[in-house]
C-alpha positions as semicolon CSV with decimal commas, in nm:
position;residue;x (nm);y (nm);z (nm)
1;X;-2,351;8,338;-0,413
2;X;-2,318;8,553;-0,118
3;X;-2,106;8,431;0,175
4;X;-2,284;8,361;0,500
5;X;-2,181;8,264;0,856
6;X;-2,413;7,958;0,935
7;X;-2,449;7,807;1,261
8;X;-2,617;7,478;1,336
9;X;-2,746;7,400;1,662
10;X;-2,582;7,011;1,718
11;X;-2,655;6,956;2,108
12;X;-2,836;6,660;2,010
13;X;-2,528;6,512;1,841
14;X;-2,360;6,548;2,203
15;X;-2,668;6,363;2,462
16;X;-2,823;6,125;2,235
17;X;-2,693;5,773;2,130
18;X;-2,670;5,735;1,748
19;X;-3,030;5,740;1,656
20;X;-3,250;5,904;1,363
21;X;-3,177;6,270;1,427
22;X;-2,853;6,235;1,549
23;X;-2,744;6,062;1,296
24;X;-2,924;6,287;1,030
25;X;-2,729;6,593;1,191
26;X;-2,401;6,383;1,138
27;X;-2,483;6,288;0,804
28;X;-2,537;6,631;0,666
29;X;-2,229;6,761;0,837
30;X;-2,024;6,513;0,703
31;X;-2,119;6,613;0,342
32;X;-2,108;6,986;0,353
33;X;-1,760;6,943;0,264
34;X;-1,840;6,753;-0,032
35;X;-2,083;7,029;-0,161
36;X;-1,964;7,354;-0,353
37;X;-1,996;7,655;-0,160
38;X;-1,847;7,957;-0,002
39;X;-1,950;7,928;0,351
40;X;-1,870;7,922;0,715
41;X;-2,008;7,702;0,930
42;X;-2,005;7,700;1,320
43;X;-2,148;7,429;1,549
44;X;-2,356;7,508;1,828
45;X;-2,367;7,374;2,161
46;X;-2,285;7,362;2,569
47;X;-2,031;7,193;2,621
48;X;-1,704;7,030;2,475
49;X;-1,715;6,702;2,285
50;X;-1,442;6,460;2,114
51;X;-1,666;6,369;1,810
52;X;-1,463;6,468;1,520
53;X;-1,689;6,677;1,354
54;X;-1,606;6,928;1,592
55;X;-1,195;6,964;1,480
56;X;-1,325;7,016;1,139
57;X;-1,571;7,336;1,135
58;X;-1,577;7,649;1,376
59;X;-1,743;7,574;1,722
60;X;-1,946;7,789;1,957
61;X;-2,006;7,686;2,310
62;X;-2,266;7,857;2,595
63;X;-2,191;7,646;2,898
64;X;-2,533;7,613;3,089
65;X;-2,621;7,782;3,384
66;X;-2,595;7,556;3,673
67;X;-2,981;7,644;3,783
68;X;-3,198;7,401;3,933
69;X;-3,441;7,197;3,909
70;X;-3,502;7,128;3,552
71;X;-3,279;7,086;3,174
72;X;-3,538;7,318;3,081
73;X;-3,455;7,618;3,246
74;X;-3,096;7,593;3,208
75;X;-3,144;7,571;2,881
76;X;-3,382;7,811;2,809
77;X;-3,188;8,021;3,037
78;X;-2,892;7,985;2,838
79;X;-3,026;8,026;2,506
80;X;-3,174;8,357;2,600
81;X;-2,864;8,533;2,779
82;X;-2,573;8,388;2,659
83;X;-2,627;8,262;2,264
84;X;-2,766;8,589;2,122
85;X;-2,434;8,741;2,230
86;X;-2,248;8,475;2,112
87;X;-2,448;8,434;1,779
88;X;-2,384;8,853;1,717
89;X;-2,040;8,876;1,834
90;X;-1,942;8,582;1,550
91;X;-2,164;8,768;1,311
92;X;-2,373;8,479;1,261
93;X;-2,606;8,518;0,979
94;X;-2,831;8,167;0,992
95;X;-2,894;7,933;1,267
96;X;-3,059;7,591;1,178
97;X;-3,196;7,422;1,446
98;X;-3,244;7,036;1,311
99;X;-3,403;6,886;1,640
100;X;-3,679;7,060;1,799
101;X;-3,700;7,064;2,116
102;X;-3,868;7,293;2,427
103;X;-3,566;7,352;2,499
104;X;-3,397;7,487;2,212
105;X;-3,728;7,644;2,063
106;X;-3,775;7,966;2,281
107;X;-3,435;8,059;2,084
108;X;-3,579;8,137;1,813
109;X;-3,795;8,414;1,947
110;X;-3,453;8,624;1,934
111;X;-3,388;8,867;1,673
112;X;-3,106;8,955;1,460
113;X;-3,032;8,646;1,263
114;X;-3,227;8,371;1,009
115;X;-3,416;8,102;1,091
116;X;-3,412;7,732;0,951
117;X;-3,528;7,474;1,169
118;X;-3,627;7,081;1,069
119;X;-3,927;6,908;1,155
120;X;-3,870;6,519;1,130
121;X;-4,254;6,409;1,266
122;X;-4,532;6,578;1,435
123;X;-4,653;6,260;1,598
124;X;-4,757;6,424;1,958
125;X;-5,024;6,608;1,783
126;X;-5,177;6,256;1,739
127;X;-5,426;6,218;2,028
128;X;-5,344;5,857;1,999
129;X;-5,020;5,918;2,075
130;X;-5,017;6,210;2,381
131;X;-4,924;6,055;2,694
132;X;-5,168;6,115;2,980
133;X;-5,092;6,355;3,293
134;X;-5,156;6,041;3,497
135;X;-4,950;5,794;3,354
136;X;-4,646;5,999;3,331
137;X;-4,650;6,357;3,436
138;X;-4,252;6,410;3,335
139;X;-4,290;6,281;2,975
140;X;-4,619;6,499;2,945
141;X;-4,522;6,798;3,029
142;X;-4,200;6,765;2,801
143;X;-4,432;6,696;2,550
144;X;-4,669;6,996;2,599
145;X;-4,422;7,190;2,652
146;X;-4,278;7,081;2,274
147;X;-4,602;7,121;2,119
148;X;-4,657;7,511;2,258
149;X;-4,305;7,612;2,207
150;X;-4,334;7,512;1,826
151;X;-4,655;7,732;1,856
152;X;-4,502;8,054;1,982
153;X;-4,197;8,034;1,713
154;X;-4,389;7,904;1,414
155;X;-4,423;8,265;1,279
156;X;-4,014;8,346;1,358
157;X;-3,898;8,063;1,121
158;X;-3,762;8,189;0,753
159;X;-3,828;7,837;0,629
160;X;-3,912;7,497;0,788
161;X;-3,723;7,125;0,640
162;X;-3,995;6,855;0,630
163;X;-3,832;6,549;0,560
164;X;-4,124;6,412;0,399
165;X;-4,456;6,506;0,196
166;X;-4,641;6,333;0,543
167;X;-4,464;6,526;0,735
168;X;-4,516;6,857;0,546
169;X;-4,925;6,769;0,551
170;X;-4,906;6,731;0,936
171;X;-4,736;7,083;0,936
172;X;-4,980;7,261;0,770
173;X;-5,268;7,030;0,936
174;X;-5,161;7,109;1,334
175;X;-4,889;7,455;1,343
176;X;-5,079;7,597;1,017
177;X;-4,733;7,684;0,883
178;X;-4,791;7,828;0,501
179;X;-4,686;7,550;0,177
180;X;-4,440;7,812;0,078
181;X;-4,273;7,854;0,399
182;X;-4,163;7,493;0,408
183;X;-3,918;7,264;0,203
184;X;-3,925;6,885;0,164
185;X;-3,580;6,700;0,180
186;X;-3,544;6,365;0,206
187;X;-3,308;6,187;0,423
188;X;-3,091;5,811;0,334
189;X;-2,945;5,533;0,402
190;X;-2,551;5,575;0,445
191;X;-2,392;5,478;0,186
192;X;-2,205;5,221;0,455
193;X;-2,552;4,995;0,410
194;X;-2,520;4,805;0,055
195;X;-2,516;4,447;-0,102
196;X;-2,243;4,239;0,089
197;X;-2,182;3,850;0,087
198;X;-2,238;3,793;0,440
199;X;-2,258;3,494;0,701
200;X;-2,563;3,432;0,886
201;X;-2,475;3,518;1,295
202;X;-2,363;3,221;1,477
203;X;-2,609;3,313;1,743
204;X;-2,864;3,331;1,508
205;X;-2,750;3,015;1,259
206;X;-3,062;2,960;1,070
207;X;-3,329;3,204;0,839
208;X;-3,429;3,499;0,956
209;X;-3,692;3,767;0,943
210;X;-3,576;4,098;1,062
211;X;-3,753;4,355;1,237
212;X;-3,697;4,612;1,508
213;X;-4,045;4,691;1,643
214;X;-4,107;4,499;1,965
215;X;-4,468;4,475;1,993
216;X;-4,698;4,172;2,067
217;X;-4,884;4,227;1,737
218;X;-4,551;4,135;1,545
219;X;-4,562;3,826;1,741
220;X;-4,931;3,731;1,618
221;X;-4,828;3,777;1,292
222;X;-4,518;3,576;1,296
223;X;-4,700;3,281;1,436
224;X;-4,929;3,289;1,198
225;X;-4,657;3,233;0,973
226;X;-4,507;2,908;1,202
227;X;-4,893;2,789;1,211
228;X;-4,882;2,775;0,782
229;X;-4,562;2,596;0,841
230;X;-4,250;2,844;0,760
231;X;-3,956;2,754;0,955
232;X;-3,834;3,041;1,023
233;X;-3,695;3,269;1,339
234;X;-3,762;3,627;1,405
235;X;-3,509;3,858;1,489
236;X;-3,570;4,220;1,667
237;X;-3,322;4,480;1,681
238;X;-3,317;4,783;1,929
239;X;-3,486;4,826;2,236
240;X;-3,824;5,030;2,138
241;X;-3,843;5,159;2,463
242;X;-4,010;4,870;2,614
243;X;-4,020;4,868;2,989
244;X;-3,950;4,597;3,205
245;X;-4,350;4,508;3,240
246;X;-4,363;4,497;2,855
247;X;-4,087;4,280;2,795
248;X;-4,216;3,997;3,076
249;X;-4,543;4,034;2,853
250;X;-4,393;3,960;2,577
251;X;-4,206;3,698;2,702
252;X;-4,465;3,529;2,870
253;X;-4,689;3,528;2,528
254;X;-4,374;3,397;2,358
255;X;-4,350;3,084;2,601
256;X;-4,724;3,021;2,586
257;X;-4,701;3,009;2,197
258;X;-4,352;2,808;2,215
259;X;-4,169;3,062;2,061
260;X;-3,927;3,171;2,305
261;X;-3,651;2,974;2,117
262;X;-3,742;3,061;1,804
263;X;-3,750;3,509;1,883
264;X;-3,388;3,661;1,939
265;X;-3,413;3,980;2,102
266;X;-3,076;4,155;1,984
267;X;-3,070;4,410;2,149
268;X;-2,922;4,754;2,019
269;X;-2,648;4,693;1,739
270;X;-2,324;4,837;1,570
271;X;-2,357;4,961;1,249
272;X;-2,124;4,645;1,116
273;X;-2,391;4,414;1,295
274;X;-2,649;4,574;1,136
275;X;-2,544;4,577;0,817
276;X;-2,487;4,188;0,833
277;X;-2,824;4,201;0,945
278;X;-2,967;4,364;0,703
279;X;-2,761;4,151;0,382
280;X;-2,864;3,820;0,594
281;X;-3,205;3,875;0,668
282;X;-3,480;3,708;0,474
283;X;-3,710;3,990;0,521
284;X;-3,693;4,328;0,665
285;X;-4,089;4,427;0,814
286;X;-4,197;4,738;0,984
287;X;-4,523;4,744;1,097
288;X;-4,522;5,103;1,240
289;X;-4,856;5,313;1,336
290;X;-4,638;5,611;1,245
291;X;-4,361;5,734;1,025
292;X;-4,220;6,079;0,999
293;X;-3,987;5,928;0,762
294;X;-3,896;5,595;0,788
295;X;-3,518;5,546;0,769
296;X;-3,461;5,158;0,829
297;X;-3,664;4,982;0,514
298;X;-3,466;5,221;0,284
299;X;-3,145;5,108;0,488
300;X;-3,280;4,766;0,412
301;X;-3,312;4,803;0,065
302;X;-3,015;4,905;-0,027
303;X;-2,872;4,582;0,099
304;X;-3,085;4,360;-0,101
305;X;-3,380;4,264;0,161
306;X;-3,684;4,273;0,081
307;X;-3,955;4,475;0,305
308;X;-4,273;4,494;0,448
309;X;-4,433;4,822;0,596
310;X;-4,686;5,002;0,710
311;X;-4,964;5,154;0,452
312;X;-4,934;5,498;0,735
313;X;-4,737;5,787;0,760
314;X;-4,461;5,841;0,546
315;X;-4,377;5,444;0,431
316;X;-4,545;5,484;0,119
317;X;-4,358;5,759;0,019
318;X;-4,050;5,640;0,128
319;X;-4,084;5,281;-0,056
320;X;-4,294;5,380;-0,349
321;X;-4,318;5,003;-0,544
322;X;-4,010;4,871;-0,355
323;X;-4,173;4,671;-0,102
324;X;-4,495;4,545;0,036
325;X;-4,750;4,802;0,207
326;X;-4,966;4,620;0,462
327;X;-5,212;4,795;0,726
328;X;-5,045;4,790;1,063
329;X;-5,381;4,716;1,258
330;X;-5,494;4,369;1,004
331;X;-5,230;4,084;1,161
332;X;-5,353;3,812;0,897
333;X;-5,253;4,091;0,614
334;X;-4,880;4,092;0,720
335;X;-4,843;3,711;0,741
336;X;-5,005;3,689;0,432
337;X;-4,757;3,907;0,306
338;X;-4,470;3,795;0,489
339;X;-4,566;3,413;0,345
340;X;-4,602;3,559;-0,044
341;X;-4,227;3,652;0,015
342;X;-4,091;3,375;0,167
343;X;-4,315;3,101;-0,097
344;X;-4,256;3,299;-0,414
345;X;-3,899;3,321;-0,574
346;X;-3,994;3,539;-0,862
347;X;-4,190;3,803;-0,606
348;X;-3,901;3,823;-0,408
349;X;-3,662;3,863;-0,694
350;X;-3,887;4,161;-0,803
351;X;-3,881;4,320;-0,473
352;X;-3,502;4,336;-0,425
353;X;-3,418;4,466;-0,736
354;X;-3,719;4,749;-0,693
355;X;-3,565;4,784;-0,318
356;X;-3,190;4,836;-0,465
357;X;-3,278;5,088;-0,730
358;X;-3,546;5,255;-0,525
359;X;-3,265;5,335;-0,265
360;X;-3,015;5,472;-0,528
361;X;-3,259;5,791;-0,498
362;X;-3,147;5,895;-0,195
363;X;-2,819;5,999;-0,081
364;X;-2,680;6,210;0,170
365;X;-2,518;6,432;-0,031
366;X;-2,780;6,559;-0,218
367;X;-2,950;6,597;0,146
368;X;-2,683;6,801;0,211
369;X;-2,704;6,967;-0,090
370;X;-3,051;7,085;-0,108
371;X;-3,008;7,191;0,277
372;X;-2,741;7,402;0,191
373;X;-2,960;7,552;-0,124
374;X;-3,234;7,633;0,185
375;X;-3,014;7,841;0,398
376;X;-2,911;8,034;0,034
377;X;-3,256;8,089;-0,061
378;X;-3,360;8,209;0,318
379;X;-3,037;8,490;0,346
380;X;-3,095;8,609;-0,013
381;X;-3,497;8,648;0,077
């Protein structure tokens, strides 16, 4: 095993609130320690932070240029004068860059060091997804800019992450990348999210169903459930970006139904809350139009709740025979689905044990693992 110098890019560790990638970028670093190997790592960023992380592995900071107008620029700025000094003068061999972004891609037209670089979804392909010029010029320019930056370094990268199959398909569907030139690891629940004996929240105090997409769909289907009779509330976690227009929609549709006692909007959560949450819950569902990976049902499982998700993206893979798989677009489907759960003892008894040993697959460790293994194979190539 020859020793490298690795240095992982972990801006988004220092601007974003805990979230998937984030939280993927902590996970791994946590766990190199626990993995056998031989080499250095250095964390890669603009600016000082007190996350702990930091104190234990070698750090590299480029302060950005204080340009105007735009985070782009400074960044891009900054990743093309100052970090390819830095990277050479600490003789770093590999950088991984685990959150794409436009501005962190151009980097990776430099020379003089390996590439690895993570794709978690590729969902702005989607034309169902792009946001229009019109409705929000800042967000779609970000995007387009995302999209032709991944274009113009797609042939510079040793070896891409996918962290699923899906997401591997959409990489060879829309950048073209080569099979060979791209590595599937799968991400997990922390191991912090497991069976507890819990108490229902006070401000909750009854059954629950769990879910953390805020649409007006989820609200169709859970009072199609109330119409067959369930007694049950609905809980949503997170924000899901909803403006404030959206939310007095919803609102409005939840007081014309006579729901608006029965919904708890929970807002965004600690990890304690949400694991009493998830070992409370009745039912987890997830009726996404889109996966790249799908971290919450697994999260779920692990504590014992049963789930519901979406037939798309990469839920299927994810679950496997752990859960229900229901079409995201056919409302009757879900409460259908949701009522089988909630009426049948032995169904749901089948599903939580499926859920619990499903989730014993993953693990961070072997993430880590396996990403180490990557950088390995790319140096020694």
């Amino acid at each position: 095993m020859d020793f490298m110098k690795i240095g992982i890019i972990t801006e988004v560790m220092d601007i974003e609130e805990k979230s998937g990638i984030p939280n993927y970028l902590k996970y791994i670093l946590n766990n190199i320690p626990n993995i056998e190997h031989e080499h250095d790592f250095y964390l890669i960023h603009y600016q000082k932070s007190n996350d702990p992380l930091y104190k234990n592995m070698n750090e590299i900071i480029a302060p950005l240029y204080s340009v105007k107008p735009t985070r782009f620029l400074q960044t891009t700025l900054t990743d093309a004068l100052k970090l390819p000094s830095l990277i050479k003068e600490n003789e770093i061999d590999l950088v991984h860059n685990p959150s794409p972004t436009p501005f962190h891609n151009p980097l990776f037209l430099q020379k003089g060091f390996k590439k690895v670089m993570t794709i978690h979804d590729l969902y702005k392909f989607l034309p169902s997804f792009q946001t229009k010029i019109y409705n929000n010029p800042k967000i779609w320019t970000h995007d387009m800019l995302w999209r032709s930056t991944l274009f113009a370094i797609r042939e510079r990268v040793d070896k891409f992450i996918a962290v699923s199959e899906n997401t591997k398909k959409d990489m060879i569907k829309f950048l073209k990348i080569p099979e060979d030139r791209i590595e599937i690891i799968y991400s997990a629940p922390h191991e912090r999210f497991k069976q507890v004996g819990m108490e229902i929240p006070e401000y909750i105090n009854s059954p629950f169903i769990l879910s953390d997409n805020i649409r007006t769909d989820i609200i169709e289907m859970y009072y199609g459930l109330r119409k067959r009779g369930v007694e049950i509330k609905l809980v949503i976690f997170g924000t899901g970006n909803v403006n404030p227009l959206q939310r007095a929609k919803l609102e409005k549709m939840m007081e014309e139904l006579g729901l608006e006692k029965e919904i708890i909007f929970a807002g965004r959560v600690s990890d304690e809350e949400l694991l009493r949450l998830y070992n409370t819950a009745e039912l987890y569902i997830r009726p996404s139009w889109y996966e790249g990976f799908g971290l919450p049902p697994l999260e779920a499982m692990a504590c014992g709740c049963p789930v519901i998700v979406s037939n798309v993206g990469a839920l299927p893979e994810v679950v496997g025979d752990a859960g229900i798989l229901a079409n995201p677009h056919n409302i009757n489907e879900w409460t259908d689905s949701m009522y089988a759960i909630l009426t049948d003892e032995g169904l749901r008894e089948d599903i939580v044990s499926r859920g619990l040993e499903r989730a014993k697959m993953f693990s961070w460790k072997k993430t880590a693992k396996e990403t180490i293994a990557v950088y390995e194979s790319v140096y020694n190539s």
